[in-house]
LUMKESE-124055 format. One record per residue: residue number from 1; residue in one letter; chain; x, y, z of N, C-alpha, C in turn. Coordinates in Angstrom, 3 decimals, decimal comma, m for minus. Layout:
N
resi NUM resn a chain A n_east X n_north Y n_up Z ca_east X ca_north Y ca_up Z c_east X c_north Y c_up Z .
...
//
This chain:
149
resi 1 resn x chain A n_east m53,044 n_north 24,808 n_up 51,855 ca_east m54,341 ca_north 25,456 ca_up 51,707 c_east m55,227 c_north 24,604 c_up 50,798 .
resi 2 resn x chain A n_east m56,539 n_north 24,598 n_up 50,911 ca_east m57,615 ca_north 23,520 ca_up 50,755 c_east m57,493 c_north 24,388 c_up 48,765 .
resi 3 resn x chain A n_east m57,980 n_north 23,792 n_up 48,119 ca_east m57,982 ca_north 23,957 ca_up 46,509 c_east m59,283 c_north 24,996 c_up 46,690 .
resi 4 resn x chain A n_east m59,040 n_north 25,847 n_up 45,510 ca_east m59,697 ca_north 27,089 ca_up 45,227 c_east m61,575 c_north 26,647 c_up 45,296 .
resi 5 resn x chain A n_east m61,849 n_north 25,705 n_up 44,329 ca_east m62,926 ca_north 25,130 ca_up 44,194 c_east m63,649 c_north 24,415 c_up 45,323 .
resi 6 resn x chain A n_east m62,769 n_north 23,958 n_up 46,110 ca_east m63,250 ca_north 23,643 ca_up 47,807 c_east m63,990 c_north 24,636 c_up 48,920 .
resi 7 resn x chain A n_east m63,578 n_north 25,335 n_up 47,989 ca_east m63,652 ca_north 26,767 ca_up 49,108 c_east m64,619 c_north 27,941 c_up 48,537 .
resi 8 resn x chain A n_east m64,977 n_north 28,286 n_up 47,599 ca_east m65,907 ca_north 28,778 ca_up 46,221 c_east m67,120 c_north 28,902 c_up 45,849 .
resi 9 resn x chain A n_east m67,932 n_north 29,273 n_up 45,563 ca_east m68,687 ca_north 29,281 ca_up 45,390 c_east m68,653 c_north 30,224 c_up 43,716 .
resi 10 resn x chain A n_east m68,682 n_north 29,705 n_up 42,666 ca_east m68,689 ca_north 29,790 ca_up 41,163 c_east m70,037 c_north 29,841 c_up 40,523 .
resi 11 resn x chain A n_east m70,211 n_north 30,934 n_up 39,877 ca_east m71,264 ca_north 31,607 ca_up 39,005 c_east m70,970 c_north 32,053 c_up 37,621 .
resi 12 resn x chain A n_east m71,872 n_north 31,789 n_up 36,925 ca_east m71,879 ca_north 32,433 ca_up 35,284 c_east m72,843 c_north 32,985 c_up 34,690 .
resi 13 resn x chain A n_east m73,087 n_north 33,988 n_up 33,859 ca_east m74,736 ca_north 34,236 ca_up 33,814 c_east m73,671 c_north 35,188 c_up 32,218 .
resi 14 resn x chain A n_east m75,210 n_north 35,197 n_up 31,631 ca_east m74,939 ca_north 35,669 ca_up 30,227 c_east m75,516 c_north 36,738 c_up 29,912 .
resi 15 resn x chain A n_east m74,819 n_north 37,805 n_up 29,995 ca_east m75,973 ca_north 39,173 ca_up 29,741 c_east m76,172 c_north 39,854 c_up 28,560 .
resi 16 resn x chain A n_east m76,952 n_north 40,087 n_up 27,882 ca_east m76,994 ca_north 40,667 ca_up 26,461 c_east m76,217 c_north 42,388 c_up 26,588 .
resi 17 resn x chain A n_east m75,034 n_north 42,263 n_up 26,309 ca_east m74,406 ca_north 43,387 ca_up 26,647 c_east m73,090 c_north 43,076 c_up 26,611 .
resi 18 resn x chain A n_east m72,133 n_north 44,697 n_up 26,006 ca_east m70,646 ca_north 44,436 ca_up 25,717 c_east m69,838 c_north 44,209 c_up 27,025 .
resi 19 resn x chain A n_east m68,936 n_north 43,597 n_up 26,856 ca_east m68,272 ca_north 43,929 ca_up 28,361 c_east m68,078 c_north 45,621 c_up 28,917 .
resi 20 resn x chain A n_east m68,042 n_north 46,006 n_up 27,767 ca_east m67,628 ca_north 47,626 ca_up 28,325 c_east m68,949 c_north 48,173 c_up 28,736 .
resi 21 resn x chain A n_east m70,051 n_north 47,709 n_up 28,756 ca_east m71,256 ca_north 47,971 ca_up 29,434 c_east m71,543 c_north 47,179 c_up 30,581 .
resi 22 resn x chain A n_east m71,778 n_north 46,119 n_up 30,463 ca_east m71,279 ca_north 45,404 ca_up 31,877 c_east m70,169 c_north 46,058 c_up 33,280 .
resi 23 resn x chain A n_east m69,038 n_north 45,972 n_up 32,331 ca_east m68,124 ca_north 46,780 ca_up 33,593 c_east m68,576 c_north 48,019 c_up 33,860 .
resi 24 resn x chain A n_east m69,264 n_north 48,706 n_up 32,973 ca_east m70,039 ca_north 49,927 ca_up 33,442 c_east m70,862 c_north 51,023 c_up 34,643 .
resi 25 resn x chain A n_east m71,479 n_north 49,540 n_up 34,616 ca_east m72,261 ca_north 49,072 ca_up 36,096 c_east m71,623 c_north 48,814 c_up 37,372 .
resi 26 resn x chain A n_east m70,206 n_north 48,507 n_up 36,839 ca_east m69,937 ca_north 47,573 ca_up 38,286 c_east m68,724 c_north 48,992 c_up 38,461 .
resi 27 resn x chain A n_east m68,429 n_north 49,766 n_up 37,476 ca_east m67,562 ca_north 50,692 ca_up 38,342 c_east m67,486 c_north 51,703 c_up 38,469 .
resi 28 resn x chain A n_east m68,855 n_north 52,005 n_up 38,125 ca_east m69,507 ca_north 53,598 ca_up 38,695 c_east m70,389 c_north 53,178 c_up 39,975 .
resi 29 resn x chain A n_east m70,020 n_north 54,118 n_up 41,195 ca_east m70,400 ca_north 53,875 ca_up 42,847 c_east m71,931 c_north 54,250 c_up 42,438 .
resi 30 resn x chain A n_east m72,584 n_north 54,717 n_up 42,064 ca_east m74,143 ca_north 55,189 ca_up 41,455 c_east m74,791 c_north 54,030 c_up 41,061 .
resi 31 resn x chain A n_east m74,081 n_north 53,439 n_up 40,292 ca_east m74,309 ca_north 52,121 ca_up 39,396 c_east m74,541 c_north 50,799 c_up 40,739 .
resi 32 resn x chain A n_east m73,337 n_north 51,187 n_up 40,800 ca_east m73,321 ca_north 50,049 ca_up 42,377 c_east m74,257 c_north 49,596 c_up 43,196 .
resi 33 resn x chain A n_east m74,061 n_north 50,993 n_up 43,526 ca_east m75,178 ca_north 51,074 ca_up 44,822 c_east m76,934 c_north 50,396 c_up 44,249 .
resi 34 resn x chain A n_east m77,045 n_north 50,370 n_up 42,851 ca_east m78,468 ca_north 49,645 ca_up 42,551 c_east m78,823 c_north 48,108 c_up 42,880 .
resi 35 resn x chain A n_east m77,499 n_north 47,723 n_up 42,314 ca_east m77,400 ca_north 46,150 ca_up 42,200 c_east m76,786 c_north 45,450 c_up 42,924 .
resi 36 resn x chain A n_east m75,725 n_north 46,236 n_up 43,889 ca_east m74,843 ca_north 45,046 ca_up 45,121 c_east m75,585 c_north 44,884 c_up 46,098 .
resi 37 resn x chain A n_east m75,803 n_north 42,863 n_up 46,061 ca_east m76,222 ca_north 42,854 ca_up 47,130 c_east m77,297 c_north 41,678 c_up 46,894 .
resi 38 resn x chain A n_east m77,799 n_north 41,033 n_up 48,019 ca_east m79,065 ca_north 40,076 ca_up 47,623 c_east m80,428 c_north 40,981 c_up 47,361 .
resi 39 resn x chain A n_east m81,178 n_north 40,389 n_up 46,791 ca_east m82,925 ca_north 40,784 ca_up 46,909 c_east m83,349 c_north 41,542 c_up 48,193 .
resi 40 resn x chain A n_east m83,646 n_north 42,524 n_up 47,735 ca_east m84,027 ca_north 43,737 ca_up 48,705 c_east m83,157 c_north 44,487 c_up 49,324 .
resi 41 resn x chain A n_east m81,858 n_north 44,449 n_up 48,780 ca_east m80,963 ca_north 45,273 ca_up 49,304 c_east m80,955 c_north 46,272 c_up 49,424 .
resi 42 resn x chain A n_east m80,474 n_north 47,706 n_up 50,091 ca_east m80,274 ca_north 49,039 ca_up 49,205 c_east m78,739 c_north 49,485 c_up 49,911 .
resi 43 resn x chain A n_east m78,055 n_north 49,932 n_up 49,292 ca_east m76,589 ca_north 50,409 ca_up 49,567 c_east m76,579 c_north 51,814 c_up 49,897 .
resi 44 resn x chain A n_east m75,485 n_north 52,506 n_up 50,850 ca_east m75,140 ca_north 53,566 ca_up 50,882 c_east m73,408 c_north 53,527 c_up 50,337 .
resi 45 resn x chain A n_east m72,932 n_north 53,788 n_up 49,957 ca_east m71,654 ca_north 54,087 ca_up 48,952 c_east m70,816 c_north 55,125 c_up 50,542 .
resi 46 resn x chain A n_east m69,709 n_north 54,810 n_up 50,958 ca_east m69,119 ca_north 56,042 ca_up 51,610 c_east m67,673 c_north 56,231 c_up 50,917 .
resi 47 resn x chain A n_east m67,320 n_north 55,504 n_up 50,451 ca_east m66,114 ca_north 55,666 ca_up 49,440 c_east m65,846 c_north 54,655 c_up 48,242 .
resi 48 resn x chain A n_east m65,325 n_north 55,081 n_up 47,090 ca_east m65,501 ca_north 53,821 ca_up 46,493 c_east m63,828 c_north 54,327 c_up 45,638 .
resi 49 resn x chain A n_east m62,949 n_north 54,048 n_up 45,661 ca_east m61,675 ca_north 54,525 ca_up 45,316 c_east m60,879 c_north 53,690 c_up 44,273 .
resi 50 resn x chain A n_east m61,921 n_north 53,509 n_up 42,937 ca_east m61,872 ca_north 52,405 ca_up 42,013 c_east m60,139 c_north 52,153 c_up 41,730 .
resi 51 resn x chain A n_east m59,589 n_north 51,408 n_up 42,245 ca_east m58,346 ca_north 51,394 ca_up 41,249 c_east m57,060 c_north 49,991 c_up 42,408 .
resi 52 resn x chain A n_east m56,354 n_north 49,731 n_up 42,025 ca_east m55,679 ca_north 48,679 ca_up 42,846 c_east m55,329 c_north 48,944 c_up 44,083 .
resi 53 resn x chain A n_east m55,758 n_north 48,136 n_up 44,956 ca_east m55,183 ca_north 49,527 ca_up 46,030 c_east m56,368 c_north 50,118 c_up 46,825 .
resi 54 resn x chain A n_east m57,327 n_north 50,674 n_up 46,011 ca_east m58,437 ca_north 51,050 ca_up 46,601 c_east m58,819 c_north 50,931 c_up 47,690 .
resi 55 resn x chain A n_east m59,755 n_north 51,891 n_up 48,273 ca_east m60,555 ca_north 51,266 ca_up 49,550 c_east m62,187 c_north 51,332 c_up 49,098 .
resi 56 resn x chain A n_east m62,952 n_north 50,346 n_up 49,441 ca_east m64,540 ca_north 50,425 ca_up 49,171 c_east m65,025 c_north 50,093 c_up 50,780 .
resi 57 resn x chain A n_east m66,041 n_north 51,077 n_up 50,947 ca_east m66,428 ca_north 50,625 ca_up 52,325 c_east m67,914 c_north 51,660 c_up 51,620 .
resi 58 resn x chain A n_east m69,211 n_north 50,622 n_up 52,381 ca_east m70,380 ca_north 50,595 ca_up 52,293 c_east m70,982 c_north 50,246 c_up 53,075 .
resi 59 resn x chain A n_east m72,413 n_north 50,687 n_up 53,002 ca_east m73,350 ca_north 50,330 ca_up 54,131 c_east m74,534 c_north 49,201 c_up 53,393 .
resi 60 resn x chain A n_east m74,114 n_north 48,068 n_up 53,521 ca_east m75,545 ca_north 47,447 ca_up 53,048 c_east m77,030 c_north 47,227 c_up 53,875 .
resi 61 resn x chain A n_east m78,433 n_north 47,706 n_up 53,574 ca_east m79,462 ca_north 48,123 ca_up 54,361 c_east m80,331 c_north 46,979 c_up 53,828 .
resi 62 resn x chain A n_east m80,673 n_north 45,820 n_up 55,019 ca_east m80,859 ca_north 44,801 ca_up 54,770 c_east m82,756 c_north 44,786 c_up 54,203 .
resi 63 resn x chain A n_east m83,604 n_north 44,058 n_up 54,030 ca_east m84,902 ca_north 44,370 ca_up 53,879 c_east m85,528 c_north 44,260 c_up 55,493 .
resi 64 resn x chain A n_east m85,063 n_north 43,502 n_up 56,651 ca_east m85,282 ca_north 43,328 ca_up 57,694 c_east m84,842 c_north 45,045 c_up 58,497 .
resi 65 resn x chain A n_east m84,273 n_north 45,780 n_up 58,076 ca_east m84,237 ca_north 47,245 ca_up 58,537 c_east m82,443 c_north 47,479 c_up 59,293 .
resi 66 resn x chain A n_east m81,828 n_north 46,384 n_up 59,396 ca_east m80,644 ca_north 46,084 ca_up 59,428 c_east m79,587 c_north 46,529 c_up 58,977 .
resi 67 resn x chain A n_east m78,572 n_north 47,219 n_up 59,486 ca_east m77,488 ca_north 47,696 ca_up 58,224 c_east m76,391 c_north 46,706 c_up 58,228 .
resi 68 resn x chain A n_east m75,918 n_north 46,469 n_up 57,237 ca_east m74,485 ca_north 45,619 ca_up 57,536 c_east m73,079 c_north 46,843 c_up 56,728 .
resi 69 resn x chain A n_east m72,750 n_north 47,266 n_up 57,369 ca_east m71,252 ca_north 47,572 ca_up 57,264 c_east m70,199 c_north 46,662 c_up 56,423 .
resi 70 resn x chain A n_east m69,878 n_north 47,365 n_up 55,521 ca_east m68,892 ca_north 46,844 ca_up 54,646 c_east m67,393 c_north 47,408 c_up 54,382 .
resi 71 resn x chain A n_east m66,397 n_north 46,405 n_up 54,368 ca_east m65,157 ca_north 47,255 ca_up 54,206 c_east m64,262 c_north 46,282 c_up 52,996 .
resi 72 resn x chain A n_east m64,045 n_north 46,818 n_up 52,191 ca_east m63,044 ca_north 46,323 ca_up 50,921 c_east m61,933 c_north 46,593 c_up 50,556 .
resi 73 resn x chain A n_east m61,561 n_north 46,051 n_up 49,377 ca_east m60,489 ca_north 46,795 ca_up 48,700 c_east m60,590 c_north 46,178 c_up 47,814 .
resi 74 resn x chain A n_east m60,397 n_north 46,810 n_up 46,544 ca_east m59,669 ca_north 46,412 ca_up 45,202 c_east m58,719 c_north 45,702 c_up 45,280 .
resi 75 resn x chain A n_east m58,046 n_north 44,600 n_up 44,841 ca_east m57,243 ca_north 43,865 ca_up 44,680 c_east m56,458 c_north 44,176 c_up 43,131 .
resi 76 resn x chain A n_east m57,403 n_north 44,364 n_up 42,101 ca_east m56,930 ca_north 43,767 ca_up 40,757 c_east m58,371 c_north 44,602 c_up 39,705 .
resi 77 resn x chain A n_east m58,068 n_north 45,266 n_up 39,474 ca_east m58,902 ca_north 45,972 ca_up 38,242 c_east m58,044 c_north 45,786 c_up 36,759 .
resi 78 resn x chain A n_east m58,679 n_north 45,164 n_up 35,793 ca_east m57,768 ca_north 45,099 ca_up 34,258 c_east m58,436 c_north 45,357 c_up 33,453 .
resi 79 resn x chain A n_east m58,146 n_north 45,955 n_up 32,535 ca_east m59,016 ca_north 46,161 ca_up 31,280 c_east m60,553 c_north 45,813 c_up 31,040 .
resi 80 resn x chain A n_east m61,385 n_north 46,760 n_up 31,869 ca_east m62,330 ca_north 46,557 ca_up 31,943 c_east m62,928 c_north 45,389 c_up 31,588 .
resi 81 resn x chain A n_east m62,363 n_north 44,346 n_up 32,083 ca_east m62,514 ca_north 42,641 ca_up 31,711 c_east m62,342 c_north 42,154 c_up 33,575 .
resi 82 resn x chain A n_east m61,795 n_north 42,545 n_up 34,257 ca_east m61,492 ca_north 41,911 ca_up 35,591 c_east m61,602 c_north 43,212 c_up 36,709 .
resi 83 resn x chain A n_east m62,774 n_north 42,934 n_up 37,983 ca_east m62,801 ca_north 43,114 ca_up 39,133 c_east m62,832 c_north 42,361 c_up 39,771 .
resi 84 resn x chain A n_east m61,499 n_north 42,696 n_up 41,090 ca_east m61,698 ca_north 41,880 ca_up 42,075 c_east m61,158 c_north 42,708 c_up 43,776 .
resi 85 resn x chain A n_east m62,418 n_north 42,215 n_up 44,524 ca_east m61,793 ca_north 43,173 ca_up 45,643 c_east m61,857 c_north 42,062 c_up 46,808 .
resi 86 resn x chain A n_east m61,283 n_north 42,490 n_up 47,518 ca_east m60,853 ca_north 41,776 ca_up 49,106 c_east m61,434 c_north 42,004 c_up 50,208 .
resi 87 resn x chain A n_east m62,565 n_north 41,162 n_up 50,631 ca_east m63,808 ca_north 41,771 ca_up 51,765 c_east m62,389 c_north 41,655 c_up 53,408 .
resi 88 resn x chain A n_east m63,177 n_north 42,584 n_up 53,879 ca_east m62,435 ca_north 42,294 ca_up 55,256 c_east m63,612 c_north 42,174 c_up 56,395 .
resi 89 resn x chain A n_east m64,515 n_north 42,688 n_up 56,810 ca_east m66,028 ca_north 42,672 ca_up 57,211 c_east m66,540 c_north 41,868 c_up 57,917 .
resi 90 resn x chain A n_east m66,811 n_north 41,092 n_up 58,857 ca_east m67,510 ca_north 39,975 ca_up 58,877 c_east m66,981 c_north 38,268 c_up 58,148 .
resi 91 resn x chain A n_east m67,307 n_north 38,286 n_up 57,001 ca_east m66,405 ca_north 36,911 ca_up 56,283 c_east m65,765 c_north 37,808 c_up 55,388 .
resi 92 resn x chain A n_east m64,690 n_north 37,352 n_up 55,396 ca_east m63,217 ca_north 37,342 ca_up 54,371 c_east m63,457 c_north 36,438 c_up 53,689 .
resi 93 resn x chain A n_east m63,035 n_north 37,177 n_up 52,337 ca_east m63,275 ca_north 36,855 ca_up 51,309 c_east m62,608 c_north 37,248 c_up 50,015 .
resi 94 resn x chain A n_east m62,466 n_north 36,449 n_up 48,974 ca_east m61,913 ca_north 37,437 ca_up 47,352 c_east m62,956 c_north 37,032 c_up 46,406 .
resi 95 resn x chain A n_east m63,300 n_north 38,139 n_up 46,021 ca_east m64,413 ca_north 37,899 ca_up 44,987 c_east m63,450 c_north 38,535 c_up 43,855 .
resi 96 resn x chain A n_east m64,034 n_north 37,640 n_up 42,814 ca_east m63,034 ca_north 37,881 ca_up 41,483 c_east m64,310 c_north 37,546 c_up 40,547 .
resi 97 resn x chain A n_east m64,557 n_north 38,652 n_up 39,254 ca_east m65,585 ca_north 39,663 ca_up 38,555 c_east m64,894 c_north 39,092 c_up 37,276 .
resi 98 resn x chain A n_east m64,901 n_north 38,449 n_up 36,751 ca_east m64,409 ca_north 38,356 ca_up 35,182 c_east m65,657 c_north 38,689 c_up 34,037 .
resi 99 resn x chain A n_east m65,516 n_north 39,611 n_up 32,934 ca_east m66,100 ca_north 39,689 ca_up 32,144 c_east m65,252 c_north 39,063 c_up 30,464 .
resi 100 resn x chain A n_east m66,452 n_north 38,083 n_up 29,677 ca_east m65,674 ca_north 37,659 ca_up 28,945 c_east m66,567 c_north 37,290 c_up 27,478 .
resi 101 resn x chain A n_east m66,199 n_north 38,440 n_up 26,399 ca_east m67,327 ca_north 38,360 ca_up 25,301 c_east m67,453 c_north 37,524 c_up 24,957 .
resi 102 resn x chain A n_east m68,642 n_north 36,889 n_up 24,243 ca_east m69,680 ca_north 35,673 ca_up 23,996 c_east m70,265 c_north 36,681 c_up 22,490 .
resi 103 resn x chain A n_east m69,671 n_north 36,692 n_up 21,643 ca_east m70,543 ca_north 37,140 ca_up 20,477 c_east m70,940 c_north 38,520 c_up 20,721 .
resi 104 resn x chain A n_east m71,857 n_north 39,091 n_up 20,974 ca_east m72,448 ca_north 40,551 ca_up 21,188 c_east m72,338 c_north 40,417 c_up 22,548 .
resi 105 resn x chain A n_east m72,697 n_north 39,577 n_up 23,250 ca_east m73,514 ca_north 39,197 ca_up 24,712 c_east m71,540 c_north 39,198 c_up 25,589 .
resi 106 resn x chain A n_east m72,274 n_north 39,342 n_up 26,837 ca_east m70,832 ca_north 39,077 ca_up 27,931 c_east m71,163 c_north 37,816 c_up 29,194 .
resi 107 resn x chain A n_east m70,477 n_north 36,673 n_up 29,197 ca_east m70,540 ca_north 35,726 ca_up 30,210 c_east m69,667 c_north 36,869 c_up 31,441 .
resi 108 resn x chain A n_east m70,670 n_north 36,691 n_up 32,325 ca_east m70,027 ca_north 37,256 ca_up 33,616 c_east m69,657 c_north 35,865 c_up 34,360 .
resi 109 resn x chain A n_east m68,175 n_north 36,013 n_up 35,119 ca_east m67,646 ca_north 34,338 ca_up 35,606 c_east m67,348 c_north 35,230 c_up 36,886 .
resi 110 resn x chain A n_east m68,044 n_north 34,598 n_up 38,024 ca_east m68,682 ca_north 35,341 ca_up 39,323 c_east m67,794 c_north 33,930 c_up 40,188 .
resi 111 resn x chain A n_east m66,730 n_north 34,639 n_up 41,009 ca_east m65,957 ca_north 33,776 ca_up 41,684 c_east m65,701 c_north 34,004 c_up 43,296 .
resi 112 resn x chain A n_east m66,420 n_north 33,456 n_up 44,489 ca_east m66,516 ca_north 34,384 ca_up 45,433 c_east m65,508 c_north 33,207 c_up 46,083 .
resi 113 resn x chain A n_east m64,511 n_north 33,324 n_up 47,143 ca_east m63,565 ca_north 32,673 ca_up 47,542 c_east m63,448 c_north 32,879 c_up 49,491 .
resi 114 resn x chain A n_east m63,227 n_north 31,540 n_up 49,658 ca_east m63,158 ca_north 31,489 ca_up 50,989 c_east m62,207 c_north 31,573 c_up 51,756 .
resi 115 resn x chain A n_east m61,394 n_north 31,542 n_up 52,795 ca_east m60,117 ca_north 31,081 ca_up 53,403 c_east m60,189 c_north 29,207 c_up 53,515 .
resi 116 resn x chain A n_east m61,552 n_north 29,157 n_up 54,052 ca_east m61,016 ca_north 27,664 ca_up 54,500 c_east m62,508 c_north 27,091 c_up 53,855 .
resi 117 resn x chain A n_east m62,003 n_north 25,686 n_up 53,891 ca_east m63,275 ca_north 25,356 ca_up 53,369 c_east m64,322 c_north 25,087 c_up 54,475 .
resi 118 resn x chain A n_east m64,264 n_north 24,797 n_up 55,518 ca_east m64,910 ca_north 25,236 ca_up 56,680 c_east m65,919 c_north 26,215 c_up 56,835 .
resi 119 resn x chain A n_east m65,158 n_north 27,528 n_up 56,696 ca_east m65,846 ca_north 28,824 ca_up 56,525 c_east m66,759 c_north 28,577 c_up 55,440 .
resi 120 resn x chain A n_east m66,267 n_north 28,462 n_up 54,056 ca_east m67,514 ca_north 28,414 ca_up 52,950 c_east m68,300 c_north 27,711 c_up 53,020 .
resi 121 resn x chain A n_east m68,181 n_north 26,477 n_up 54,023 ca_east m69,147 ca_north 25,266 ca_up 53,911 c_east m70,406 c_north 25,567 c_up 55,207 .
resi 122 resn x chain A n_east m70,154 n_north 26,433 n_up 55,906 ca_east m71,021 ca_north 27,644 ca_up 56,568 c_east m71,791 c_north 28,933 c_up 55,777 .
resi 123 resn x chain A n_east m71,514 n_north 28,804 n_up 54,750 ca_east m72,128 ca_north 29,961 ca_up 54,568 c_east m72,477 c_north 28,980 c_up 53,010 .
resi 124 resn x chain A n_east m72,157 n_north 28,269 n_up 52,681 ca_east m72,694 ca_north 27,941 ca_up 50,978 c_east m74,027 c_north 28,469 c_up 50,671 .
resi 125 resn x chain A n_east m75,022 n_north 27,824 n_up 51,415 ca_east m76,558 ca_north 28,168 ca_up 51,224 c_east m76,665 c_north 29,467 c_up 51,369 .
resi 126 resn x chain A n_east m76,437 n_north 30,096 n_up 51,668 ca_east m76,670 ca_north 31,582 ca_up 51,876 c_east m76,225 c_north 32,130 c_up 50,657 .
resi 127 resn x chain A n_east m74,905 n_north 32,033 n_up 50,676 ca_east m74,038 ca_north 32,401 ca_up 49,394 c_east m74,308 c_north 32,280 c_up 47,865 .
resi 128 resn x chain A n_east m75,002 n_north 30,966 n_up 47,863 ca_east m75,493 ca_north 30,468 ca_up 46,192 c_east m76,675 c_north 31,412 c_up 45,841 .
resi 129 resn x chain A n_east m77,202 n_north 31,324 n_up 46,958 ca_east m78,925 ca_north 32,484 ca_up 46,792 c_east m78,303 c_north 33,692 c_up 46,638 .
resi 130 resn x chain A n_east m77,488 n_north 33,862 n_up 47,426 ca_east m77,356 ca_north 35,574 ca_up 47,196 c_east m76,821 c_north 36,344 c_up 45,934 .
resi 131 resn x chain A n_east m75,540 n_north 35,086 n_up 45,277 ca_east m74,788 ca_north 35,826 ca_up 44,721 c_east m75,699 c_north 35,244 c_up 42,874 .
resi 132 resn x chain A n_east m76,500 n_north 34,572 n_up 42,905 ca_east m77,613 ca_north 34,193 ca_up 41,923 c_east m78,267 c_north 35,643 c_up 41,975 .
resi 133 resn x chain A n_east m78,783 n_north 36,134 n_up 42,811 ca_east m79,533 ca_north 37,281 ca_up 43,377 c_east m78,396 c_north 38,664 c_up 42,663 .
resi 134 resn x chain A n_east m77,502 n_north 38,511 n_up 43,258 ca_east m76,504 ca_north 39,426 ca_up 42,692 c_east m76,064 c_north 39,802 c_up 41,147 .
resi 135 resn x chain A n_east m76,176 n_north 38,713 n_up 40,889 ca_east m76,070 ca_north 38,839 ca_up 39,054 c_east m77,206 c_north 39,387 c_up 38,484 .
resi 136 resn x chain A n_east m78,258 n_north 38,164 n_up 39,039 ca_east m79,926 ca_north 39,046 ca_up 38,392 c_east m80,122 c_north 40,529 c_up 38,289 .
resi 137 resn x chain A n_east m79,648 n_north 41,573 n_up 39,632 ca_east m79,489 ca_north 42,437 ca_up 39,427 c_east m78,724 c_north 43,616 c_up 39,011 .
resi 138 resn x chain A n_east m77,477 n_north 42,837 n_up 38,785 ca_east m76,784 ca_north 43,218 ca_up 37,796 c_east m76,771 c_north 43,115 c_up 36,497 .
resi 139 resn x chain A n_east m77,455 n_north 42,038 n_up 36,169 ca_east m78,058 ca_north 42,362 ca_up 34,327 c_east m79,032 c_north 43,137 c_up 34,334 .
resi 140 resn x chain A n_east m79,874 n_north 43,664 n_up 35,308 ca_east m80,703 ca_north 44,084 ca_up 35,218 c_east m80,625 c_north 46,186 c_up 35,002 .
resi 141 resn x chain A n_east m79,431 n_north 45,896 n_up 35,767 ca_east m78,970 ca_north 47,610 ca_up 36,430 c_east m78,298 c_north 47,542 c_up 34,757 .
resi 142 resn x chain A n_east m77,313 n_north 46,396 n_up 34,181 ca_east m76,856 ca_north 46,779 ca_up 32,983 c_east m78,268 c_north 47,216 c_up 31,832 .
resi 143 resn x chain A n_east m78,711 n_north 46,246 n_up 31,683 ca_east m80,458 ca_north 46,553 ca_up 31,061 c_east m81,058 c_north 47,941 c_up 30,974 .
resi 144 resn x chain A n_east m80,961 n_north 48,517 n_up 32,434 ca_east m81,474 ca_north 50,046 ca_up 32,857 c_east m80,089 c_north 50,904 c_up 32,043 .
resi 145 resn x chain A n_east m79,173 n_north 50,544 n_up 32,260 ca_east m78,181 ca_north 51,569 ca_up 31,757 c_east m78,071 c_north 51,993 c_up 29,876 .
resi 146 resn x chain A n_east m78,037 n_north 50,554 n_up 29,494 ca_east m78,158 ca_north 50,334 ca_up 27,636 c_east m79,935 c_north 51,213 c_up 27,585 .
resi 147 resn x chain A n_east m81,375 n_north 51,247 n_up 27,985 ca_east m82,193 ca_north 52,128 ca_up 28,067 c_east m81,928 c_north 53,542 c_up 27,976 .
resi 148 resn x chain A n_east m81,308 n_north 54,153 n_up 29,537 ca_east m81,294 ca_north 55,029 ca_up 29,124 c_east m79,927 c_north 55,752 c_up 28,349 .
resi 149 resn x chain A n_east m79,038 n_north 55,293 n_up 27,790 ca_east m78,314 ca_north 55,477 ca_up 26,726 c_east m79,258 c_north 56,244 c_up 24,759 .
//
């Protein structure tokens, strides 16, 4: 099998926020549904069964009027420091969620994984925009959450 980094597409972004606020966002289905997804997304949530094992299946509602159907699973939830779930959908995939304190602030290490490098090397451009897109609004949904606290 081709090396992890061949196949990858790797992100980091720094959010002013604890990890336990960060993971906040990402594992309440309410929370979710704000921020998964590229620019202009909006989600419908039909199960979200946080825990190893899990099943996540969603409707993502594209800005073009489009739905895309989503089906997951949890792989690996840890101490509110690590999500990672297993797309089955369209492209297969492991996305792996690390949160990791930086002083007050949390580096989010955003790891989306391919089967082949083939496959990722089809979708890179798409992928770098989106999942850039994906963080933005996830510091952002964290931002809204530390507010209304």
């Amino acid at each position: 099998m081709d090396a992890i980094e061949s196949r990858s597409d790797s992100r980091r972004r720094l959010i002013a926020a604890t990890p336990a606020e960060v993971f906040a966002a990402m594992s309440d289905p309410a929370r979710i549904a704000n921020w998964w997804g590229p620019a202009g997304f909006t989600n419908t949530i039909h199960q979200f069964d946080f825990r190893p094992g899990g099943s996540w299946l969603l409707t993502m509602h594209g800005p073009d009027g489009r739905d895309y159907p989503n089906e997951s699973r949890f792989t690996r939830i840890a101490d509110a420091r690590v999500f990672e779930i297993e797309h089955f959908s369209g492209h297969h995939f492991l996305l792996t969620i690390e949160l990791e304190p930086k002083g007050g602030d949390t580096e989010v290490r955003w790891r989306q994984t391919f089967d082949t490098v083939e496959h990722y090397a089809r979708m890179a451009e798409f992928v770098a925009v989106a999942n850039a897109q994906n963080l933005e609004r996830l510091a952002a949904e964290v931002e809204r959450g530390k507010s209304a606290a």
